[in-house]
C-alpha positions in Angstrom: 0.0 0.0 0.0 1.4 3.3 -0.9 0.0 6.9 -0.1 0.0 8.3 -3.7 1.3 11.6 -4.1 0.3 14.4 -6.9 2.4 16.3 -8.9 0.7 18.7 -10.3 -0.7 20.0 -6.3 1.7 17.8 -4.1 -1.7 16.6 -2.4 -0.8 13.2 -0.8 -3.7 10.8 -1.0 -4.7 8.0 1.7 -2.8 4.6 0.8 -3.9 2.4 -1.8 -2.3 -0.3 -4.2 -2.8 1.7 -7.2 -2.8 5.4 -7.9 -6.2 7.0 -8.0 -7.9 7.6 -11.0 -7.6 11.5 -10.8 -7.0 14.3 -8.8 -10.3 15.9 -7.6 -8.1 19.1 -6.5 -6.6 19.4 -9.7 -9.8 18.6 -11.7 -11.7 21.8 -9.9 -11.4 25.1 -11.8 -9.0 26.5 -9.2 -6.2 24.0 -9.8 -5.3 22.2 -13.4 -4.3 18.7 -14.9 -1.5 19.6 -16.7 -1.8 18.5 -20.7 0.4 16.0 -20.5 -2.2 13.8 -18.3 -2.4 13.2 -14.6 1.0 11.9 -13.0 1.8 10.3 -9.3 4.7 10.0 -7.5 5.7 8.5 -3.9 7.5 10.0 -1.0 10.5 7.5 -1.7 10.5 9.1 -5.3 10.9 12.6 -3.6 13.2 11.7 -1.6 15.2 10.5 -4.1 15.3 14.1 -6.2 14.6 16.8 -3.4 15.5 17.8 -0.1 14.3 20.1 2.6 15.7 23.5 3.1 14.9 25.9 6.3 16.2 28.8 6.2 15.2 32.5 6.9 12.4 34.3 5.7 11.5 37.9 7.1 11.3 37.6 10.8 10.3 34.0 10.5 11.7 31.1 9.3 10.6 28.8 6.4 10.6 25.2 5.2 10.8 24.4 2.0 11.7 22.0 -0.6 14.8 22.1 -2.9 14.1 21.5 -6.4 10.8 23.2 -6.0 8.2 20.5 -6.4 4.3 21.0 -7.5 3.0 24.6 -6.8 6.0 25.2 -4.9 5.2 26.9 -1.6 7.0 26.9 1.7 5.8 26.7 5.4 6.5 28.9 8.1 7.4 28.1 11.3 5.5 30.5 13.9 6.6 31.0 17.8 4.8 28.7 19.9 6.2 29.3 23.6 9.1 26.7 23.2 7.5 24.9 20.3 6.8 26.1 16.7 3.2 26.1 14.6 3.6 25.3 11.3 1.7 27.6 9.4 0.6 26.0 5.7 3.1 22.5 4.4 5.0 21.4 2.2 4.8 17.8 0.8 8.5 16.3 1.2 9.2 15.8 4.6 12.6 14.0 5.0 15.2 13.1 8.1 16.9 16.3 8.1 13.8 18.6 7.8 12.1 16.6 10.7 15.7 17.3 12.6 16.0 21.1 11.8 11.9 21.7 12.9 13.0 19.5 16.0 15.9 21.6 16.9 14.0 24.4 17.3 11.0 23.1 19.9 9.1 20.9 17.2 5.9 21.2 16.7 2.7 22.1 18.3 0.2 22.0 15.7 -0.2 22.9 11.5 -2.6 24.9 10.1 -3.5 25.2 6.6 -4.6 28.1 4.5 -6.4 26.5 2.3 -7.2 23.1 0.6 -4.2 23.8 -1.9 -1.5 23.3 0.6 -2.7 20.1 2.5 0.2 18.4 0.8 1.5 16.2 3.1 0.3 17.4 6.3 -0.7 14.1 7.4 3.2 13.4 7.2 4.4 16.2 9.2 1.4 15.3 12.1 2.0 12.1 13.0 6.2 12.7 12.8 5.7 15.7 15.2 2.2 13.8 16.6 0.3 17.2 16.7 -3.0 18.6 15.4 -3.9 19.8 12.1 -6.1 22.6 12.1 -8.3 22.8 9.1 -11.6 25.2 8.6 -14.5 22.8 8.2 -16.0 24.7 5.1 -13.1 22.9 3.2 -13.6 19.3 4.6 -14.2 18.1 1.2 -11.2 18.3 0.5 -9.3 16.0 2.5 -7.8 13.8 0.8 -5.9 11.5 3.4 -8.2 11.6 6.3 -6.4 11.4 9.9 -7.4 11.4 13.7 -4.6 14.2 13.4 -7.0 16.6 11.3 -9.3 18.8 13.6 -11.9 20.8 12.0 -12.6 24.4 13.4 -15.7 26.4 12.4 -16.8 29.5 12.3 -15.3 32.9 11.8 -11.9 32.6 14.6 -9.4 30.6 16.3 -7.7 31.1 19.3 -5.0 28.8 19.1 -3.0 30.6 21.6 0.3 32.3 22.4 -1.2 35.3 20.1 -2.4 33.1 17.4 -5.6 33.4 15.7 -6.8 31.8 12.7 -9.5 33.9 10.6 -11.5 32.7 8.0 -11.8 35.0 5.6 -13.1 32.6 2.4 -12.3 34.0 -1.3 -10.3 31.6 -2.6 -12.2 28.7 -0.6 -15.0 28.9 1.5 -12.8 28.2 4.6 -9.9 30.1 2.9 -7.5 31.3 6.1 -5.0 33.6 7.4 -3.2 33.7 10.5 -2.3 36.2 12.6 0.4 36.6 14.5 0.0 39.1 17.0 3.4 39.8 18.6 4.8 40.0 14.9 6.6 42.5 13.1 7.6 43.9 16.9 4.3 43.8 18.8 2.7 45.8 15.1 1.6 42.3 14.2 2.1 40.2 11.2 -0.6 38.4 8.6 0.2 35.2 7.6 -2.0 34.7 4.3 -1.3 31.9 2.3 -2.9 32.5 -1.1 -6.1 33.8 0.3 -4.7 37.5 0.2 -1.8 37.3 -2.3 1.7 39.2 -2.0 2.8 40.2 -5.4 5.5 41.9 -6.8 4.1 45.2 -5.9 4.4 45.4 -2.3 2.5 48.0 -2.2 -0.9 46.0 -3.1 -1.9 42.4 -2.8 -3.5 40.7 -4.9 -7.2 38.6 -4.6 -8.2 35.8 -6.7 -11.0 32.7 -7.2 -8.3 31.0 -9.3 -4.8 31.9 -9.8 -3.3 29.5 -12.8 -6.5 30.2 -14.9 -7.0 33.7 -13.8 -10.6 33.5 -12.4 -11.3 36.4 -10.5 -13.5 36.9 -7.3 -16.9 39.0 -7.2 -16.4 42.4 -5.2 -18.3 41.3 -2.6 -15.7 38.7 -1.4 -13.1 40.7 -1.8 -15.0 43.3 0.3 -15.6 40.5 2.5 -11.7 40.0 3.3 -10.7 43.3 3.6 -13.9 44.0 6.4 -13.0 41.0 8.5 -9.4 41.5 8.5 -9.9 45.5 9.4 -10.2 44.3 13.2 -6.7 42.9 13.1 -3.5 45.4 13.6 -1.0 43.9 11.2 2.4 46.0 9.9 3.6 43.0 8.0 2.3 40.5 5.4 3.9 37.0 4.5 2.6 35.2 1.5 3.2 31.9 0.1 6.2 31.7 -1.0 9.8 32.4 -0.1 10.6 36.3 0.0 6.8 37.4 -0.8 6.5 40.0 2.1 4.7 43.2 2.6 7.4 45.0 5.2 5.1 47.9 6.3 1.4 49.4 6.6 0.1 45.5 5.6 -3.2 46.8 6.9 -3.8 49.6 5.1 -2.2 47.9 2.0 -5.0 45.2 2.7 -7.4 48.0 2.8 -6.5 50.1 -0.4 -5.7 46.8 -2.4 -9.7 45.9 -2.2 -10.5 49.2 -2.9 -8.5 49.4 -6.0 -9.9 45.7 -7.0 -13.6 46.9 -7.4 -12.5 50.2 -8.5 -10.7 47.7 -11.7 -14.0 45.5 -12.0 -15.8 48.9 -13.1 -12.9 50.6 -15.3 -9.4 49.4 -15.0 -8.1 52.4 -16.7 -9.3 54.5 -13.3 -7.3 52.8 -10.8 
């Protein structure tokens, strides 16, 4: 039996003797099958071509994988009194990634942005035997059920130590950010996955239904993010990927950036 692993998301499925048939994350509009065909690999095969890198990122410190390997995002590791929360995953998880996350307190708990970054989180859990916290508007979308997933609902989290997970949909009904209320200094820090996008403007972020096929979201959503995050002091912003920070204001750019995005759905030569 082997848990199946997908390429094109990095989504690792429960184990089986065969591969599944398809990929429901990558059949849904979001996501893609690549037109080549669906392919599987195995955490063996990853092993075999990648490693684990953690390094620095911003005030934080990230865990990623080296080649880059399906949509290519990294984790962040989040204070935790003398443990870490792993905030989103990545899919490899090998000896000396498990050592380095160890080293610094291990782990408390993982929580996930969004349905696109479950990877293998079921991994990481039972190596670091700790919770995965997942909004249950997205439950659908577990692929590899565990007794390690725990399903939150509603609008907040306390998870503690200054934590707080928000849902803020967009992107996924249970789309999430995190954040961090001692970052950036005591100014606080967002942690926002793909649900509100850094781009290479820093001065904006970016909001959309589907990224790879450029689906926007309605204004209402958008309007919806920017309201519920408005009770939330944040200076900084740390998106998926390495480097993708927002250094300063990250409420206010939060604020104008949905502004801006209706003020585009009407005329984009106004904005």
């Amino acid at each position: 039996m082997t848990a199946f692993i997908c390429v094109t998301c990095g989504t690792q499925y429960g184990e089986s003797d065969e591969p599944p048939a398809s990929c429901p994350i990558c059949l849904d509009p979001r996501q893609y099958v690549p037109e080549g065909g669906q392919r599987w690999t195995t955490m063996a095969e990853l092993h075999a071509g990648h490693r684990t890198e953690v390094r620095e990122d911003g005030e934080l410190e990230g865990v990623g994988c080296e080649p880059g390997f399906a949509i290519g995002q990294r984790a962040l590791l989040v204070p935790f009194g003398a443990q870490r929360l792993m905030w989103d995953c990545i899919t490899l998880l090998d000896d000396a990634g498990a050592d380095a996350v160890e080293a610094r307190g291990g782990l408390a708990g993982i929580a996930i942005s969004h349905p696109h970054y479950y990877s293998g989180m079921v991994e990481w859990a039972q190596r670091f035997e700790c919770p995965i916290h997942l909004h249950a508007d997205d439950a659908e979308w577990i692929m590899r059920p565990d007794p390690a997933v725990e399903l939150w609902h509603g609008e907040y989290l306390d998870v503690g130590h200054g934590l707080t997970l928000v849902r803020c949909g967009g992107h996924f009904a249970g789309g999430t950010v995190l954040h961090w209320e001692g970052g950036a200094n005591g100014r606080g820090a967002l942690l926002s996955g793909d649900i509100v996008q850094v781009i290479p403007d820093r001065a904006h972020v970016g909001f959309m239904y589907s990224y790879p096929n450029l689906i926007p979201l309605p204004e209402a959503s958008v309007r919806r993010i920017a309201d519920v995050l408005e009770g939330f002091a944040f200076e900084t912003i740390h998106g998926a990927w390495w480097d993708r920070l927002v250094r300063a204001d990250g409420s206010g750019v939060v604020a104008r950036s949905a502004a801006r995005y209706a003020r585009a759905l009407e005329d984009p030569r106004v904005i």
